[in-house]
N, C-alpha and C positions, 0 to 999 in steps of 0.2 A: 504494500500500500504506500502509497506516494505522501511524502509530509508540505504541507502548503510553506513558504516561509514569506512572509512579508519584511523585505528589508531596502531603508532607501537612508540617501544621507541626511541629518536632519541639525539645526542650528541650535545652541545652545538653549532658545528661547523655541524651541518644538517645532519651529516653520521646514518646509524641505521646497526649496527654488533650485531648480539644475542650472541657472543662469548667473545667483550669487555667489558658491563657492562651488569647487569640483575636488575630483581626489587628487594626491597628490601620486609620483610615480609608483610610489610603494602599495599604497591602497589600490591604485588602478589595476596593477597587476594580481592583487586580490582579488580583482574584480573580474580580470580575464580570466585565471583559474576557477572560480566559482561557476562563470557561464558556462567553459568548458564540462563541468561535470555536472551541469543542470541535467534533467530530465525535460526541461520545458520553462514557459513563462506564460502566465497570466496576464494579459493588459487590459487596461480600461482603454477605452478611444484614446482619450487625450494623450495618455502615458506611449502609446503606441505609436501614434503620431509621431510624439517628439522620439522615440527612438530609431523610425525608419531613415533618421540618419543614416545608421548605420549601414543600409542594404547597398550602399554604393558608395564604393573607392572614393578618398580625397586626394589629390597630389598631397597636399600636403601633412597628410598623416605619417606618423614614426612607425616603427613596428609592433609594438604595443596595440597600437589604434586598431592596425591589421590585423591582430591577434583576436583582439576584442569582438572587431567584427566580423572574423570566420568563425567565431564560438558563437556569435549570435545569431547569425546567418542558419548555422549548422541545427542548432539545437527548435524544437518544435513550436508554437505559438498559438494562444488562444486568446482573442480577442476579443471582449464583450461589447456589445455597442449594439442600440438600439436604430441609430444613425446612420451609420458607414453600410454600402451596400455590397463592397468586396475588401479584401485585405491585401497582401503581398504573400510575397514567396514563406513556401513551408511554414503559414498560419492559415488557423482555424475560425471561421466567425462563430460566436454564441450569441444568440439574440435574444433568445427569452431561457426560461426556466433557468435558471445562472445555478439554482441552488441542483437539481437534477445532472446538470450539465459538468458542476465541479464534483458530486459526490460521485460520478460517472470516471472523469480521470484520475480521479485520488485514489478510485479501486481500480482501475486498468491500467496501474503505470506503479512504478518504485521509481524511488528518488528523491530528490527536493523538487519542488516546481515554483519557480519563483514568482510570486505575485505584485504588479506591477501598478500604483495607483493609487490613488489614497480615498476615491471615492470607491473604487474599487473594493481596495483593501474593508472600508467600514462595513461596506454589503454581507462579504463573506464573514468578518468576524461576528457581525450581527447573526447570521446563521452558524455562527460557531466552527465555522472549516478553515480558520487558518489556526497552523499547529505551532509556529514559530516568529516572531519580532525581532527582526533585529535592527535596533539604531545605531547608524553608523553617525557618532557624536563628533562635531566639527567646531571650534571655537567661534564659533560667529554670529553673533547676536544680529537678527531681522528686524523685529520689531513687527512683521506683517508678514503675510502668505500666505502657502497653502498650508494648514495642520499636518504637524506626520496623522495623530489625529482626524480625521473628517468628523467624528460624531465624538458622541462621550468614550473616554478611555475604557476598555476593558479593564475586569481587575487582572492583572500578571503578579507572576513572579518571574523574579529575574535568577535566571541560569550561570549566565557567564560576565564575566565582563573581557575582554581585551585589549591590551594600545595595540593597536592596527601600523600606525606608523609616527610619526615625532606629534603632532597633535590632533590625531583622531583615537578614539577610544570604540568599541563594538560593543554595547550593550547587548543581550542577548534574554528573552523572557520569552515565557510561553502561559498559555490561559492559567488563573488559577484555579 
């Protein structure tokens, strides 16, 4: 059985913006290694969107980038959106029954499957199918944005903690 994991990077003050800070090299290649062993990912529209970055070469990308995005390329995609009437390469649309549709690949797959979104993410923990949290904690206070949050916090406990790299920490909680 497949374990759901919701994890995005999030600012001191709980906001998560991909546009105010990023990883640094050490976290990123965290980052490449973890897609690489996904089983899959989860997105919301929007979250999905801003990722299709990824399905096409930059000149200017290092190898890393490269890295990143044949692990993401490669690995599976499930996309919930009520909106979008197709997807991209090696993703799946979900359109309705979100809850049928995730308890569906959570028992047809082993793995992590990474969950992508934070309207997203509050859907499923509202129905209790995500099994893992992890916030990847950044020194940088927003003051505004999106919630790692979207609704009221789940109650957790916290599993792990790790420094990821000179100032980010990996928080780590699952339901209590």
């Amino acid at each position: 059985m497949a374990k759901l994991v919701f994890g995005m990077n999030v600012s001191l003050d709980g906001y998560v913006d991909h546009t105010e800070f990023a990883p640094g090299p050490t976290l990123f290649r965290h980052f490449i290694e973890q897609a690489q062993g996904q089983t899959g990912s989860v997105y919301g529209r929007q979250m999905y969107e801003i990722m299709r970055y990824w399905d096409d070469d930059q000149p200017e990308w290092d190898a890393d980038e490269h890295a990143f995005a044949a692990a993401w390329r490669k690995q599976p995609k499930w996309v919930v959106s009520r909106t979008l009437k197709s997807v991209g390469p090696n993703a799946t649309l979900v359109e309705d029954d979100l809850e049928g549709a995730i308890r569906k690949l959570k028992a047809e797959r082993d793995g992590e499957i990474e969950v992508a979104g934070t309207v997203l993410a509050q859907s499923l923990t509202e129905l209790g199918l995500i099994d893992e949290y992890r916030l990847y904690l950044h020194p940088v206070v927003l003051g505004h944005g999106t919630p790692y949050f979207a609704g009221p916090r789940p109650p957790l406990r916290l599993m792990t903690h790790d420094r990821m790299d000179e100032n980010v920490i990996r928080l780590t909680y699952v339901p209590a």
